[in-house]
C-alpha positions, 0 to 999 in steps of 0.5 A: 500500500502506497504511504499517505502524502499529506499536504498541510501547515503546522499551524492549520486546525483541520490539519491537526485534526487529521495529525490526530486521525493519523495517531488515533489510527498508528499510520506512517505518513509523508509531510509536504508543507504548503503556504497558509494562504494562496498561491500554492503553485505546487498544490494546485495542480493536484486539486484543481483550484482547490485552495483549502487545507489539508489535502491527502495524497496516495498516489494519482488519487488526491482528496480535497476536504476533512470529511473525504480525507477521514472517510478514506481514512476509514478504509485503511488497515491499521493498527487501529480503527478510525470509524469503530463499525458499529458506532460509525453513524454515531461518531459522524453525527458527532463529528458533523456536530464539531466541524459545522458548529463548534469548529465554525464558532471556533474559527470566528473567536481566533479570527476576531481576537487575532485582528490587529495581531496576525497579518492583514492579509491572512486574516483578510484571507481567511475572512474571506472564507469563513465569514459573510460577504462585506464583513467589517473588524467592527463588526466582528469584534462587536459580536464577539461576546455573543459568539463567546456565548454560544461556543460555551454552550458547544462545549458544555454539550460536549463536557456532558457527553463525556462526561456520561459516556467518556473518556472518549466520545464513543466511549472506551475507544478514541475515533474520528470524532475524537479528533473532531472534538481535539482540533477545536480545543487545541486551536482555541487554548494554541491561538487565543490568550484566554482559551485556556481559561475558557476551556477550564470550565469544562472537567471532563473536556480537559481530561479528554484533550489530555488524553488525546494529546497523548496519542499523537500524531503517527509516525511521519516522513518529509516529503517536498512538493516536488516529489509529491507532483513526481509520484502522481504523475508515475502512479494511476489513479484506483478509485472506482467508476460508476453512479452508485446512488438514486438520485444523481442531481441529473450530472451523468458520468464522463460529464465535466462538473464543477465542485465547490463548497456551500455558501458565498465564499472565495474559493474557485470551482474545481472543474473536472469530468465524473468518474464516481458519484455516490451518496457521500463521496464525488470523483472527477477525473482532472488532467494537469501537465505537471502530474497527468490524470488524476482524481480528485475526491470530494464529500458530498455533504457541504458541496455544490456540485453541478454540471458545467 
């Protein structure tokens, strides 16, 4: 089996996020380390435009987005499991709850009380991304409290599910979900003065981040970007062909599609034809001269997908 190749920055929350799923799981990895923000000329022939973090290579096969990234993770032998079968569907349902409320919560509170202190530029970037067209610095840090308010009560569901059914969100054994909850948490106490403080609050959480901080991350070899383009471009992509789902959004296979995620953001399309379409996962097949052919793997959930 071909070594993951995982393209992200140390500082990056969703990568830590899958830095984790690495240790929950025990995989050996490669590290190729990109810029914060744009332009990223030795990603984008991988992805097609796509400009977030992180991104998971094996071989010809690239997978844009957290929730592929872990779905395929999922698959993997390993030492341990990620997703325990028979509570898949529960820790989904808790990851979803980390990464659509808590994580976005989160995100606002370090963005806001960084304002004045990180670059513009990054800030302006990544506002871009995660807050409404035509925010102001005004009003985000106006409406801080408010967020504060409610990221308390993200946690205090959290605290109370551990607290009841711990010392792991799905019990006895760390998950995906797990790691979810984590990269929140290590975001909030690394990169806001008072998230320590904030998080204190909450007994059971503290101990569950200490816990998985323990685990670590894997074992893990660099990697530069120039040979990460070098091995997709001598490997074929594996993933399958086919429509495996009732409902298609009347896209056929072989038709060139454009993905992107949900809401008003600055993120580009990416444009490829569709190899495989079921009810969580989209491929397209995309064809770069640095690298060949490939394919590039999406989640369903959070994206646009429609025919060009």
């Amino acid at each position: 089996m071909l070594t993951p190749i995982f393209h992200h920055y140390p500082q990056s929350p969703i990568a830590e996020k899958i830095r984790i799923t690495f240790g929950i799981m025990g995989l050996e990895w490669q590290s190729v380390q990109i810029p914060r923000i744009p332009p990223k000329p030795l990603l984008m022939p991988l992805t097609g435009g796509y400009r977030r973090t992180p991104v998971l290579q094996i071989g010809a096969d690239i997978y844009c987005d957290s929730q592929s990234i872990a779905f395929h993770l999922g698959k993997q032998k390993s030492k341990k499991i990620a997703y325990s079968q028979p509570n898949r569907a529960l820790e989904l349902i808790l990851g979803s709850f980390g990464e659509s409320i808590l994580f976005s919560l989160t995100v606002r509170v370090i963005l806001t009380t960084s304002m004045g202190v990180a670059p513009e530029d990054f800030i302006n970037d990544r506002g871009s991304l995660y807050f409404e067209p035509g925010w102001t610095v005004e009003e985000m840090k106006s409406s801080l409290p408010s967020i504060l308010l409610q990221l308390q009560s993200a946690f205090e569901l959290v605290d109370h599910h551990l607290t009841s059914h711990g010392p792991y969100m799905n019990g006895k054994n760390p998950s995906y979900a797990d790691a979810v909850i984590q990269h929140c948490v290590w975001f909030l106490c690394g990169r806001w003065d008072g998230g320590k403080k904030f998080i204190s609050q909450f007994k059971a959480l503290v101990k569950h981040h200490e816990l998985i901080t323990l685990i670590g991350h894997g074992s893990f070899q660099d990697c530069t970007p120039e040979e990460a383009l070098a091995i997709a471009k001598r490997h074929i992509s594996t993933a399958p062909n086919g429509i495996n789902c009732a409902y298609t959004g009347d896209i056929k296979l072989g038709e060139r599609i454009r993905i992107r995620p949900n809401g008003k953001t600055a993120d580009p399309d990416v444009i490829g034809s569709l190899r495989y379409l079921d009810q969580n996962i989209v491929i397209i097949d995309y064809e770069h001269e640095e690298v060949g052919q490939i394919s590039i793997h999406f989640p369903v959930l959070g994206y646009q997908i429609s025919s060009v």
